[in-house]
Short mmCIF file of the C-alpha atoms (twelve columns), coordinates in Angstrom:
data_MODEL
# 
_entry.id   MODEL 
# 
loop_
_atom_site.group_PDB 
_atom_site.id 
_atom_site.type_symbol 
_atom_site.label_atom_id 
_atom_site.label_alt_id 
_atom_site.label_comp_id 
_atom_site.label_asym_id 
_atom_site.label_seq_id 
_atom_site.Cartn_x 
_atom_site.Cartn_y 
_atom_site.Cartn_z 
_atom_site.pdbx_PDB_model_num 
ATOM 1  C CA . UNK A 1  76.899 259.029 -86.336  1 
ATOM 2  C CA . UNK A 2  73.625 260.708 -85.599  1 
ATOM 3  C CA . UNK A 3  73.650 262.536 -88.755  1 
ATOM 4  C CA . UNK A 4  73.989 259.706 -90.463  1 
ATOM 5  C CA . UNK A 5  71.192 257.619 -88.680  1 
ATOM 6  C CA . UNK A 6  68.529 260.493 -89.637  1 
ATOM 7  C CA . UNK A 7  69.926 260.656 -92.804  1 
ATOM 8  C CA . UNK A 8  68.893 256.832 -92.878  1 
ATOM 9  C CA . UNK A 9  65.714 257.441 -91.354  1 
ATOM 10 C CA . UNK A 10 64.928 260.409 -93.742  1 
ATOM 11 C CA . UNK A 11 65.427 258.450 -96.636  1 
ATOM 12 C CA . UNK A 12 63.513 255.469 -95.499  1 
ATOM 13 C CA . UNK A 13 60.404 257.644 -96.045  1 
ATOM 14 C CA . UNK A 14 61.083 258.379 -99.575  1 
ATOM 15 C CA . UNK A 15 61.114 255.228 -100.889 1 
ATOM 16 C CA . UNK A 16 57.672 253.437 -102.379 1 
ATOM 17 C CA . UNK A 17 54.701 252.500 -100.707 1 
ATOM 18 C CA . UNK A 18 53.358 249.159 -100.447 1 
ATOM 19 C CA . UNK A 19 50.579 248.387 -103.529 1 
ATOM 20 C CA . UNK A 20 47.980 248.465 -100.885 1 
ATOM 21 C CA . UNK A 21 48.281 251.615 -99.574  1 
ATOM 22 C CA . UNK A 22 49.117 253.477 -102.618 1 
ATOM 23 C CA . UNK A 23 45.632 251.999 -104.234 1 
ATOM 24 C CA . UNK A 24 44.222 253.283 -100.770 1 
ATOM 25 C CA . UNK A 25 45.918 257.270 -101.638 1 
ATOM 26 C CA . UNK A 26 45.142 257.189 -105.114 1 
ATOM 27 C CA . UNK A 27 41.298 255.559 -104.914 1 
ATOM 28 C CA . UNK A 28 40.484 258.845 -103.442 1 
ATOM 29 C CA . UNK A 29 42.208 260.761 -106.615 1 
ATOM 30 C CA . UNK A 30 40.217 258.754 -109.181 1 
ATOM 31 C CA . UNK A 31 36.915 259.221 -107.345 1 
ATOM 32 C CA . UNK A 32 37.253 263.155 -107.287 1 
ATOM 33 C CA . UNK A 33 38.420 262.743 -110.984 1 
ATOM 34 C CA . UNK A 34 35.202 261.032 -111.479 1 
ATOM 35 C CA . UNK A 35 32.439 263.774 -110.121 1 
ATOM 36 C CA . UNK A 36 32.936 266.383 -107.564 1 
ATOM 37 C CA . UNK A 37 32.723 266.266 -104.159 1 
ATOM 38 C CA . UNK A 38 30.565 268.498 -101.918 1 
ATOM 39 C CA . UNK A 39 28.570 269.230 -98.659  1 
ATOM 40 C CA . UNK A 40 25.567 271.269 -97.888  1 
ATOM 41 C CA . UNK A 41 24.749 272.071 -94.437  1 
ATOM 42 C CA . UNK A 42 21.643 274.361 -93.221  1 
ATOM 43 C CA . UNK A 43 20.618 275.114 -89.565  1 
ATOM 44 C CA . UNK A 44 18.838 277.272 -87.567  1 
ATOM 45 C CA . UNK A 45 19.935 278.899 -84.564  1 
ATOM 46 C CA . UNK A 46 19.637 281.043 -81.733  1 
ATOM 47 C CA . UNK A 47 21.516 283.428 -84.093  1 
ATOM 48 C CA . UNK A 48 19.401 282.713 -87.321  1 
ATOM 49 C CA . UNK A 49 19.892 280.697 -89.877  1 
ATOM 50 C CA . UNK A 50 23.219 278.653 -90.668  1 
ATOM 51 C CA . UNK A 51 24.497 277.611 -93.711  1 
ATOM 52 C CA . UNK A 52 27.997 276.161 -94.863  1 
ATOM 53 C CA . UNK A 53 28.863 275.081 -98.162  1 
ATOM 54 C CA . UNK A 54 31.892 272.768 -99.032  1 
ATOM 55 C CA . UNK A 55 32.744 271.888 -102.820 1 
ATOM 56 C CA . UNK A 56 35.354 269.806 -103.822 1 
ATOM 57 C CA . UNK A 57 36.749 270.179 -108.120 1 
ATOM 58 C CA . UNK A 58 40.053 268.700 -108.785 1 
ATOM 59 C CA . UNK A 59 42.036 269.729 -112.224 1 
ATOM 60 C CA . UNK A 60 41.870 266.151 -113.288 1 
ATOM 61 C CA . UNK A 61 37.375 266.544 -113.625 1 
ATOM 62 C CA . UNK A 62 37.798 269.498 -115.249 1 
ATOM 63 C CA . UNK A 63 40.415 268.252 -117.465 1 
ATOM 64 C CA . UNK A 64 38.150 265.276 -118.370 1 
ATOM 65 C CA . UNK A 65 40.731 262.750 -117.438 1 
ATOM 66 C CA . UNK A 66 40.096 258.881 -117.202 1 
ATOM 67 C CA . UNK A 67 39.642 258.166 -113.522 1 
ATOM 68 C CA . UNK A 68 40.737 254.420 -114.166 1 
ATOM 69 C CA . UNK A 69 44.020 255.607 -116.289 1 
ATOM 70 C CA . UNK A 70 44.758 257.968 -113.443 1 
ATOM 71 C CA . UNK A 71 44.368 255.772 -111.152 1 
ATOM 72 C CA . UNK A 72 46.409 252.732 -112.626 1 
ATOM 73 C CA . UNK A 73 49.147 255.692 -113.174 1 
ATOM 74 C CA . UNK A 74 49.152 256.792 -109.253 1 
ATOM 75 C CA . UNK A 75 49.515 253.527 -108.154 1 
ATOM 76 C CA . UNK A 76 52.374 252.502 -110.396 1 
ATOM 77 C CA . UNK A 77 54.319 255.964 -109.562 1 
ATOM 78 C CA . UNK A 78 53.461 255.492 -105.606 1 
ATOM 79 C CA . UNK A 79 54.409 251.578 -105.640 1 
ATOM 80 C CA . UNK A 80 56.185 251.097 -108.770 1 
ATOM 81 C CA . UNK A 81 54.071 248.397 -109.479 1 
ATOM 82 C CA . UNK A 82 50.369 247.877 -110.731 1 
ATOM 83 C CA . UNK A 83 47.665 248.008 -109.257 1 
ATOM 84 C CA . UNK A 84 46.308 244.620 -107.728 1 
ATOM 85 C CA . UNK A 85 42.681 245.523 -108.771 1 
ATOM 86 C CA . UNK A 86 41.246 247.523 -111.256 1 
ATOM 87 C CA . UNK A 87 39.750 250.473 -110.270 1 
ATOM 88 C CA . UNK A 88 35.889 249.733 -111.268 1 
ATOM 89 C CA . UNK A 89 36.414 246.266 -109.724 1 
ATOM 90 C CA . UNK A 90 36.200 248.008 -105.851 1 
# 
């Protein structure tokens, strides 16, 4: 019975998001397939100087794909249905 009831449970997880959420995931996706994302941080110390640098390149920049196409595509595959708004509409 227990097996069974995780079973359930483990499955319930697989199944598609609600169209909300999935345009939440894959916003994220179709901004980083738009420009990179980075951070630059500089400080000073009792040590000396600090510096950490943090850059962000997804395949889909540098394979010049259409962040809007993408993103229609994610949230169809995540929701199985379209998206509610385009992307540039947000």
């Amino acid at each position: 019975m227990r097996a069974r009831l995780l079973l359930l449970f483990f499955l319930a997880g697989c199944g598609p998001m609600s169209v909300q959420r999935a345009e939440e995931v894959c916003l994220d996706r179709a901004r980083l397939a738009e420009a990179p994302r980075g951070t630059i941080g500089v400080g000073a110390g009792s040590g000396g100087m600090i510096s950490d640098v943090e850059l962000t390149v997804t395949s889909d920049y540098l394979m010049g794909r259409d962040p809007s196409a993408l993103y229609d595509a994610c949230v169809y595959q995540k929701s199985g249905q379209p998206p509610t708004r385009p992307l540039y509409s947000r």
